[in-house]
C-alpha positions in Angstrom: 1.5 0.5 19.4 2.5 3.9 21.3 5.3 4.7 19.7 4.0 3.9 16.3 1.0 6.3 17.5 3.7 8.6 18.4 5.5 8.9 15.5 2.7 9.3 13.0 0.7 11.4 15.4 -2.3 9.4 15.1 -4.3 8.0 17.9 -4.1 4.2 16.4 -1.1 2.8 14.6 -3.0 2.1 11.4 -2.0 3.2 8.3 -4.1 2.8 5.7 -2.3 1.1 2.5 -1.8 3.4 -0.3 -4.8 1.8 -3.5 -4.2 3.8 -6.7 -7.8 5.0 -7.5 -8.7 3.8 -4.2 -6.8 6.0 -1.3 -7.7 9.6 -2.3 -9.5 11.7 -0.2 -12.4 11.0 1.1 -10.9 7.3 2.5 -7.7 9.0 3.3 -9.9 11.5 5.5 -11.7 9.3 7.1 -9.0 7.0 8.4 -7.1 9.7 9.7 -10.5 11.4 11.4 -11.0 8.0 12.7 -7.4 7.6 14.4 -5.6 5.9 12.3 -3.4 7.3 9.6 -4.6 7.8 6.5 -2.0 7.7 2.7 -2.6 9.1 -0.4 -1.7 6.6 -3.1 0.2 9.2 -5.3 0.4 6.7 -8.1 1.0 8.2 -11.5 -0.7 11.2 -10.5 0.7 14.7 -11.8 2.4 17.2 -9.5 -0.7 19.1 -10.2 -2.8 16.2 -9.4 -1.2 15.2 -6.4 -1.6 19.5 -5.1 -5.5 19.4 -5.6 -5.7 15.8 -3.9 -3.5 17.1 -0.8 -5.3 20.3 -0.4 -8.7 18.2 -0.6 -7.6 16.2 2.2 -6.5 19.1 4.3 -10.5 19.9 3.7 -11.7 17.0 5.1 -9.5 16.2 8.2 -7.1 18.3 10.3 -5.4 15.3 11.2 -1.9 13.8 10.0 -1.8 12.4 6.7 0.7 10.5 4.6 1.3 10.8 0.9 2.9 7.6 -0.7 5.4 8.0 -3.9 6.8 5.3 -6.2 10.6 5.6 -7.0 9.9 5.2 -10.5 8.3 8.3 -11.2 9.7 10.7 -13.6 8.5 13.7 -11.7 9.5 11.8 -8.3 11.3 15.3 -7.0 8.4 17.7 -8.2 6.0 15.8 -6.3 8.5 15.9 -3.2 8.0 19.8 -3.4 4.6 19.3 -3.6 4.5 17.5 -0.4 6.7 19.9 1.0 4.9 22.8 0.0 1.6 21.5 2.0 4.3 20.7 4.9 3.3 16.8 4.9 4.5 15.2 7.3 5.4 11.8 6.1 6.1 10.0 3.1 5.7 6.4 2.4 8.4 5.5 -0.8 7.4 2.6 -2.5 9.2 0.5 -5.9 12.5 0.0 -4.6 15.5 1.8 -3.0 15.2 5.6 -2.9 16.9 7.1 -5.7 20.1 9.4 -5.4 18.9 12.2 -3.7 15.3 11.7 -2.6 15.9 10.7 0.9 17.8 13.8 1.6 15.1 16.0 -0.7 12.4 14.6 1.6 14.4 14.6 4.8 15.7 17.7 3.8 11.8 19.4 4.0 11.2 17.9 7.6 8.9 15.3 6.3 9.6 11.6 7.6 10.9 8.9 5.1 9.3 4.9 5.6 10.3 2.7 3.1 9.1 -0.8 2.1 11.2 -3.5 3.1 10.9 -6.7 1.4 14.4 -8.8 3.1 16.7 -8.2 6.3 19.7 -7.2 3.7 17.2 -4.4 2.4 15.8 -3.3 5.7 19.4 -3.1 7.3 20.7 -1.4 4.3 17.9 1.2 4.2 18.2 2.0 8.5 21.6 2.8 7.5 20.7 5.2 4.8 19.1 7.3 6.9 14.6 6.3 6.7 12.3 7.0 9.7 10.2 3.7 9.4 10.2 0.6 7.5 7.2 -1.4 6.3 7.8 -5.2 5.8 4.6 -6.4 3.6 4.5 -9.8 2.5 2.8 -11.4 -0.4 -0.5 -11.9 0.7 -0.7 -8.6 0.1 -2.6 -7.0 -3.2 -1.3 -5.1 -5.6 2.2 -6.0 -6.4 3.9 -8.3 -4.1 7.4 -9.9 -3.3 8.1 -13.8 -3.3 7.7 -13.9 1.1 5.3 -14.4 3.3 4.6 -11.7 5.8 4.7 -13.8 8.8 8.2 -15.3 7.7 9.2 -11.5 7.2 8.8 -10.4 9.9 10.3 -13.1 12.2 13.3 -12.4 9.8 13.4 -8.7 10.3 11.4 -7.8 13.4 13.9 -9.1 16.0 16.9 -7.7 14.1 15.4 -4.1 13.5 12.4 -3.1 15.5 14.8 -1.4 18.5 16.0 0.9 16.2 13.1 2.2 14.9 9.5 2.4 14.1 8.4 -1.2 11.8 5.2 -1.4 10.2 3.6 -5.0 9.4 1.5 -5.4 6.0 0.0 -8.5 4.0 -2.9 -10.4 4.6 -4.0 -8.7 7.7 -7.6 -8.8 8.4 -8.5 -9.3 12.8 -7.7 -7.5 15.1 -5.8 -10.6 16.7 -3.2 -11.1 14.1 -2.6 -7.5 14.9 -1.6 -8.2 18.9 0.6 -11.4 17.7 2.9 -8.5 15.5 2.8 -6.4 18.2 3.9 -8.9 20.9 6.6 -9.4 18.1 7.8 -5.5 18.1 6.2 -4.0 15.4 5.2 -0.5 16.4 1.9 -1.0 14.1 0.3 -2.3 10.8 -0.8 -1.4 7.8 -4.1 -2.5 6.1 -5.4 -1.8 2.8 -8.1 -4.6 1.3 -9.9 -4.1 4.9 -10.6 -0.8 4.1 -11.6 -0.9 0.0 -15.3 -1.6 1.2 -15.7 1.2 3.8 -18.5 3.3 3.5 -16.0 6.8 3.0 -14.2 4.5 -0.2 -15.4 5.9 -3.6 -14.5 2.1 -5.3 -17.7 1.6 -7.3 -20.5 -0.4 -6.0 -19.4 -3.5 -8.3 -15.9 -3.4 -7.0 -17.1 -3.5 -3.2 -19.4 -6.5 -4.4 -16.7 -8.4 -6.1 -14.6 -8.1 -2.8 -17.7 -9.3 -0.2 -17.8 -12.1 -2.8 -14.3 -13.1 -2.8 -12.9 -15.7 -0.7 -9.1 -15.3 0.3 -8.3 -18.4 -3.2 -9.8 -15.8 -5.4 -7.4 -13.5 -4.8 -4.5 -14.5 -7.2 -0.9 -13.7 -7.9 -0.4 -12.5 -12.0 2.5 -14.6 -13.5 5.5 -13.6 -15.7 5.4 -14.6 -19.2 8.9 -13.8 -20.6 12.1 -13.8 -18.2 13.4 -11.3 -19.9 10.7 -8.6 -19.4 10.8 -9.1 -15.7 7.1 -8.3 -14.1 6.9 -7.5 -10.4 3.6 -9.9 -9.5 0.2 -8.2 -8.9 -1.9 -10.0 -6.4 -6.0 -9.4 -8.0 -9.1 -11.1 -8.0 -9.3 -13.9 -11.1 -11.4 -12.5 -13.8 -11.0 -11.8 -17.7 -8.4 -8.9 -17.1 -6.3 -11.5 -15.5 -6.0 -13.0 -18.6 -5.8 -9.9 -20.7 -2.7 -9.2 -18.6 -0.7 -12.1 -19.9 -1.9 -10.7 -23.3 -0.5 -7.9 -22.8 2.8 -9.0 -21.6 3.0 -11.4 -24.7 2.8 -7.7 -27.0 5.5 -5.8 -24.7 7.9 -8.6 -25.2 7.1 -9.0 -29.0 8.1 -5.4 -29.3 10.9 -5.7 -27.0 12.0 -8.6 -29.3 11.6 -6.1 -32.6 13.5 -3.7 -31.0 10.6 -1.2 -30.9 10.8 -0.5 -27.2 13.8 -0.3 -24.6 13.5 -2.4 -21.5 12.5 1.2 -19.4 9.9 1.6 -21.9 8.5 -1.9 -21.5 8.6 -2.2 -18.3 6.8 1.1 -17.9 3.8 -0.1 -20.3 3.1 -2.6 -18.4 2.7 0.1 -14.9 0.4 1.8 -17.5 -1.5 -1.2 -18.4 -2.1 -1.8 -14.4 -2.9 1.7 -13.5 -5.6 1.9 -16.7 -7.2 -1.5 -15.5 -7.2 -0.7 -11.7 -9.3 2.5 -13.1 -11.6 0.4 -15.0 -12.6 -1.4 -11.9 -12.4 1.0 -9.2 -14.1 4.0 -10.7 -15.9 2.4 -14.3 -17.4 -0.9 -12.2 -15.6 -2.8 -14.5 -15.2 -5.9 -12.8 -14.4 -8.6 -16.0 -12.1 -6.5 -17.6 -10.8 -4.4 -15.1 -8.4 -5.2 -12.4 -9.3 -6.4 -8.9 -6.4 -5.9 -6.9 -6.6 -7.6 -3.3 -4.8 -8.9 -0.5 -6.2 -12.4 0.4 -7.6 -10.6 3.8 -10.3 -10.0 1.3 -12.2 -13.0 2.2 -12.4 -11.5 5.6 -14.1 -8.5 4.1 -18.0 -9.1 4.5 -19.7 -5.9 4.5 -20.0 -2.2 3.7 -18.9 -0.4 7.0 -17.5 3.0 8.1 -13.8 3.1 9.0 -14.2 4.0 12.1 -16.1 0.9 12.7 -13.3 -1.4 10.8 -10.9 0.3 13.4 -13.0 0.1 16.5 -13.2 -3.7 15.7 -9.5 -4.2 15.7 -8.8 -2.2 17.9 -11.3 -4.3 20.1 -10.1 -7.6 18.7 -6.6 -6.6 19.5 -7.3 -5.6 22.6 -9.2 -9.0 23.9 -6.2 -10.8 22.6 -4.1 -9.5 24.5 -5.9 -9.4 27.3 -6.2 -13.4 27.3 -2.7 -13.6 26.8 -1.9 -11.7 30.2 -4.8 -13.5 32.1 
């Protein structure tokens, strides 16, 4: 975990995974004060948006902080010159390859580039591109997922990659245990994001937090595709009436899709819209039936409110009793 440490400049190897609504501030701040590393989930936040949120995290901690973009964003290089302008460090790209001329736009400002990657042909292809850091998540992750299991990742990719630089694990991580197996493996840390939705620092409202202490690691579902032709990358989320409101939804983008009424682009970026209007419902209305409840299935690991520094002094202690066993 050192020279994960060492390249975030964090005391612990945890990043925090980026949560539209979810990873602003005050969480962000907190896992960073607490030595891990905390991200800002940039989501489809406004250059302006993203300035106030980064400058309110400078308030609140002095320590390193990430900022995570998606590759789909039509202002993807204004909010690179955000980041720039507050001289962030390190930027987590997320939905895909980076586009033509991003890596060397964020390269280019001295910030460090980790990118997700979902298979060896990806991770290898990106390492020769020219990223810092790679982050293999798997599907028990929330939010949206690939088709793998993280575990099966990363014996895939972890012995082909980790020498060459730093690899982050992600998906369905919840003890401190797990943790020290990736380790012994070669990842240089992990990243965790349902572990840290019910911390005390998270501004999720009150109903969210309950519906995750509820949940057991079943209720936390994959969304399916209703039409092949409008492909929908999969959103793992707790079952409830959104759930079904989101297959709704898709039935209407395809109908217009059908008519003609909407380009594929268009369609596909509804449907982003529709996930990032229901994630709000939940996380800052307490709309639990309608909203969306996205969550890894670590959720059912998640019991009670805590602080983060607590949820990191546990697996950090976990971790470190693992190991210790191992080497007795």
């Amino acid at each position: 975990m050192h020279r994960g440490a060492a390249f975030l400049g964090c005391d612990v190897a945890i990043l925090g995974g980026a949560m539209s609504w979810v990873s602003e501030r005050n969480l962000v701040a907190a896992i960073s004060n607490a030595g891990g590393f905390g991200v800002i989930a940039c989501g489809a936040m406004t250059p302006e948006l993203l300035d106030a949120e980064i400058a309110g995290t400078k308030a609140l901690t002095s320590k390193p902080f990430g900022v995570n973009l998606i590759t789909m964003h039509p202002q993807l290089f204004d909010l690179i010159e955000v980041c720039a302008k507050h001289e962030v460090g390190h930027i987590v790209l997320a939905g895909g390859l980076p586009p033509a001329g991003s890596l060397d736009a964020i390269k280019g400002r001295g910030a460090k580039l980790i990118c997700f990657a979902p298979a060896l042909s990806l991770a290898k292809k990106l390492i020769r591109s020219g990223v810092d850091a790679l982050v293999i998540e798997g599907m028990e992750a929330g939010g949206h997922i690939g088709p793998v299991s993280t575990s099966v990742l990363a014996q895939e990719i972890l012995p082909e990659v980790a020498d060459q630089m730093p690899v982050f694990i992600a998906g369905g991580i919840g003890r401190g245990e797990l943790i020290a197996g990736y380790l012994e493996m070669g990842a240089s840390g992990v990243q965790l994001g349902t572990r840290f939705v019910c911390a005390t620092e998270s501004i999720a409202h009150p109903n969210f937090k309950k519906a995750f202490i509820r949940a057991s690691a079943r209720d936390a579902i994959a969304s399916v595709q209703v039409d092949p032709r409008l492909p929908v990358i999969p959103v793992r989320a707790l079952k409830n009436a959104g759930t079904e409101l989101f297959t709704a939804k898709q039935r209407e983008v395809a109908q217009a899709l059908d008519e003609g009424k909407v380009a594929m682009a268009e369609a596909q970026l509804q449907i982003e819209h529709y996930w990032a209007g229901a994630l709000r419902r939940a996380v800052i209305d307490g709309d639990v039936e309608h909203g969306s409840l996205m969550a890894g299935q670590s959720v059912g690991m998640v019991r009670n409110e805590e602080p983060v520094a607590a949820i990191i002094a546990e697996l950090m202690d976990e971790a470190t009793h693992a190991l210790s066993r191992r080497a007795a």
